[in-house]
N, C-alpha and C positions, 0 to 999 in steps of 0.2 A: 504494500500500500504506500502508496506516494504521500509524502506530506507539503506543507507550502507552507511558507514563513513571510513573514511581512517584514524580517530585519533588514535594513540595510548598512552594508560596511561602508565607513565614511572613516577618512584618515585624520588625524589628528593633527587642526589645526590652530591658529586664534581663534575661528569662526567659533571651531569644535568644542576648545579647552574649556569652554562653560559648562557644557553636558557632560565632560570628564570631570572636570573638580565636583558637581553635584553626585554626581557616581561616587567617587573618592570620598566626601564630608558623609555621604548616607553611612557609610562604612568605619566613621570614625579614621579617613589614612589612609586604610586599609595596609594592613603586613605592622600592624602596630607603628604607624602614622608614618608610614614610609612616604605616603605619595607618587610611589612608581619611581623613586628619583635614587634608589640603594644601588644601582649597577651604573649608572650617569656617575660620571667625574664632572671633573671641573671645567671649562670652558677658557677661552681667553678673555669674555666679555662677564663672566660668571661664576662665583667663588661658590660654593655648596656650603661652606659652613656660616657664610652670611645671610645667608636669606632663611625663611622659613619654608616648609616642603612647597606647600602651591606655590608660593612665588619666583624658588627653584625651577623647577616643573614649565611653570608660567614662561620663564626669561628664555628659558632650552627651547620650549617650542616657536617663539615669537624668533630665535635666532637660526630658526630650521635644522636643529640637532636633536631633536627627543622625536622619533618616530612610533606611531601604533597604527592600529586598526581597531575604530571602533564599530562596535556592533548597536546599531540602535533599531529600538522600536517605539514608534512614531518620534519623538521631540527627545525620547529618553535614552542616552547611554546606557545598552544594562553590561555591558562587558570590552575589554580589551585583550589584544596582543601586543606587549611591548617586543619595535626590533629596531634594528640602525648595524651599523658598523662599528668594529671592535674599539674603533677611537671614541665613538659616539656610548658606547656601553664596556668601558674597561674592566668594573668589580665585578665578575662571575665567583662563584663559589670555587673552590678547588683551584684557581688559576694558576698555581706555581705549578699540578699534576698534568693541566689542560694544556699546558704553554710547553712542558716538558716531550709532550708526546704530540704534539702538531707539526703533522710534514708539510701540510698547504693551506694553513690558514684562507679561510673564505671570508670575501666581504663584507656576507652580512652575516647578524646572529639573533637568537629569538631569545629573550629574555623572562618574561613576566608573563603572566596572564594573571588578569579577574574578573569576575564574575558577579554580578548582582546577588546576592542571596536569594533572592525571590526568583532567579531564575537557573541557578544550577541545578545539577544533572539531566541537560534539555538539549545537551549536545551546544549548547552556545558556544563553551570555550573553541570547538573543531572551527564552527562559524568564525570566531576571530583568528583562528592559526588561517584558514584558507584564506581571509582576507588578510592577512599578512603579505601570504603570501603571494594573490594578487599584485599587493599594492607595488612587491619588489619585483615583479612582473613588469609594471610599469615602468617602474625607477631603470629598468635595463637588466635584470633578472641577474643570473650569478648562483651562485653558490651559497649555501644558507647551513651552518650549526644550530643547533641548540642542546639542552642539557637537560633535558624531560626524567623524570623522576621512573623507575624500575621497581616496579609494584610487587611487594613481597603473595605469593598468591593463599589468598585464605585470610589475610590480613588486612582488616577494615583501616585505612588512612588519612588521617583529617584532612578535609580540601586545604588546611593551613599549610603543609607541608609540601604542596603542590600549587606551588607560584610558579611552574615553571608546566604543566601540562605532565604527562602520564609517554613511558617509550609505544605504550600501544596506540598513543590516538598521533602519534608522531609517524608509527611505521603505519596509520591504514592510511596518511600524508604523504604515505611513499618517501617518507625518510629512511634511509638506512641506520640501522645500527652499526659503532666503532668501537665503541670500549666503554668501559666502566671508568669513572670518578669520582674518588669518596666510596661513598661508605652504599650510597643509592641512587647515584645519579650517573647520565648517561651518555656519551658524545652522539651525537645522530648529525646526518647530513641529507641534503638534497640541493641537486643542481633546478633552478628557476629559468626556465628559458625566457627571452624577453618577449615582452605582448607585443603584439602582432598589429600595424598597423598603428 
C-alpha cells in the first residue's frame, strides 16, 4: 500500500531558520541545549563561545556555512538533517579513530538529525536523510560519510543516543558500511551523483 505525505524538504535558510529555532525552543535545544551547533566550529566571522546556541546557529546560517534539510509540514519544521563539509562540521565523535583510518576523505558528511517528538517513529528522520541528500544533489553531488549508530539487536535504544540516524536506515540509503568507531558507531558512505539539469 502506497502512502502520501504532505512534507516538504526545504533547506535551511534565513527565510527557514524561524521554523528551525521554533523546532529547537519546542525541544528545550534539543541534545541538552545544543542547538544543532556541537559538530560546527568556529568561523572566521564567528567565535562559538561568544554567542548563545540560536544566535550561533543564526550567524553560520546567515554566513552560508551550517547546512540541513528540513522536513516541514504545512508552516511547521517537524524535523532535520544536519550536513556540510568536514571544514563546515569538524567535532565528530571519535575523530582522532575516524581521521586515523580515512584513505579519501569525502566532501560532504551527515551529522545530526531531529525529530519533533510528536512525530517520531513515522519514518521522518529517512524523509530528512533523503533530502539531505537531494539537497547535495544539487550542490554538485560527491561523496557523503556519516556515523549512524549500530543497533545492538534485542536492545530497546533511546532516540537520545541517536543524533546521528541508525547503520540500517543509512544502508536501505544505499550507504555502504566501512568500519566501526567507538564503542557503537559506524563509518558509512555513499557517492551522490549530481542532479541532473
Amino acid at each position: 500500500m502506497a502512502t502520501t505525505t504532505a512534507h516538504v524538504i526545504k533547506p535551511l535558510t534565513p527565510e527557514t531558520y524561524p521554523a528551525w529555532l521554533a523546532l529547537a525552543q519546542k525541544h528545550n535545544g534539543v541534545w541538552g541545549g545544543c542547538y544543532c551547533s556541537y559538530f560546527h566550529g568556529d568561523t572566521d566571522l564567528t567565535v562559538k563561545r561568544e554567542h548563545d546556541g540560536p544566535t550561533f546557529k543564526q550567524r553560520l546560517v546567515a554566513e552560508g556555512v551550517a547546512h540541513a534539510a528540513l522536513v516541514f509540514d504545512g508552516d511547521d519544521a517537524i524535523a532535520w538533517c544536519q550536513y556540510g563539509s568536514p571544514a563546515e562540521l569538524p567535532g565528530i565523535y571519535h575523530r582522532k579513530q575516524y581521521d586515523a583510518g580515512e584513505t579519501r576523505p569525502a566532501p560532504w558528511r551527515i551529522t545530526c538529525f531531529f525529530v519533533d517528538r510528536d512525530h517520531r517513529r513515522s519514518g521522518v528522520a529517512r524523509e530528512a536523510l533523503d533530502g539531505a541528500l537531494a539537497l547535495i544533489a544539487q550542490a554538485g553531488g560527491g561523496e557523503v560519510v556519516s556515523f549512524p549508530n549500530e543497533l545492538v539487536a534485542g536492545k530497546r535504544t533511546s532516540s537520545s543516543f541517536l543524533h546521528n540516524g541508525t547503520r540500517a536506515m543509512f544502508e536501505q540509503a544505499g550507504f555502504t558500511f566501512e568500519r566501526h568507531i567507538g564503542k557503537s558507531k559506524t563509518v558509512m558512505r555513499k557517492t551522490v551523483p549530481p542532479a541532473s539539469g
